[in-house]
C-alpha positions in Angstrom: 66.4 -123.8 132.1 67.4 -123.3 135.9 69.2 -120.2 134.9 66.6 -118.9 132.8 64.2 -119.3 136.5 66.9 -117.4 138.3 66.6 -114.2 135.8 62.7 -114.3 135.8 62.8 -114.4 139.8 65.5 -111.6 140.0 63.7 -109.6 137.3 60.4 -109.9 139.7 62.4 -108.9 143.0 64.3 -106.2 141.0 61.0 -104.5 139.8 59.5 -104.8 143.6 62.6 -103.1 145.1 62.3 -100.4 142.3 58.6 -99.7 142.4 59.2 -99.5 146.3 62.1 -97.0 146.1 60.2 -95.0 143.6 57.1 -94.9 145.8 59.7 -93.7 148.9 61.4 -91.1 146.7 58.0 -90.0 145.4 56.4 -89.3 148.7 59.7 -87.6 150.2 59.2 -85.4 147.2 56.0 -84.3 147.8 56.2 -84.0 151.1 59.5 -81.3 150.5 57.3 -79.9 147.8 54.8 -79.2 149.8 56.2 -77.6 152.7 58.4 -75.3 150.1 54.7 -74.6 148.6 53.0 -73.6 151.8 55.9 -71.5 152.9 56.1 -69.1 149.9 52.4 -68.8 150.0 52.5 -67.8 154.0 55.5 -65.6 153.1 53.6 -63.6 150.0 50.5 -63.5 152.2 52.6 -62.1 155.2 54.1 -59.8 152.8 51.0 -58.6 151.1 49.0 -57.9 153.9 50.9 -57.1 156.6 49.4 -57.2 159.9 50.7 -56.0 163.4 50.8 -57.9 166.3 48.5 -58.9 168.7 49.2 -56.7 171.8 50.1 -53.7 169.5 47.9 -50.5 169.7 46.5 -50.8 166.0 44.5 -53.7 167.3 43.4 -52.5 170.2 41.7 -49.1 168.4 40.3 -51.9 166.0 38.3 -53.8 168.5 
């Protein structure tokens, strides 16, 4: 019966340490997902409308 405690207890501690290392791999994954996300968008919105920069004389007539 004492072994039979020592498989429920590691089957409780190995599910913890899993559902913890999924949540960590989960949010890293996100997080990369996101930044690739927002980078292609501000790279097809720089691309689609391009706009000169700040001191240039486009602007300036603009104003």
């Amino acid at each position: 019966m004492e072994s039979v405690g020592y498989l429920i207890g590691v089957l409780v501690w190995g599910a913890v340490i899993a559902a913890l290392l999924v949540t960590v791999v989960g949010s890293l994954v996100v997080v990369r997902w996101r930044r690739r996300t927002i980078e292609a968008l501000e790279r097809a919105e720089s691309e689609a409308d391009p706009q000169p920069a700040a001191g240039s004389p486009v602007n300036r007539q603009q104003r």
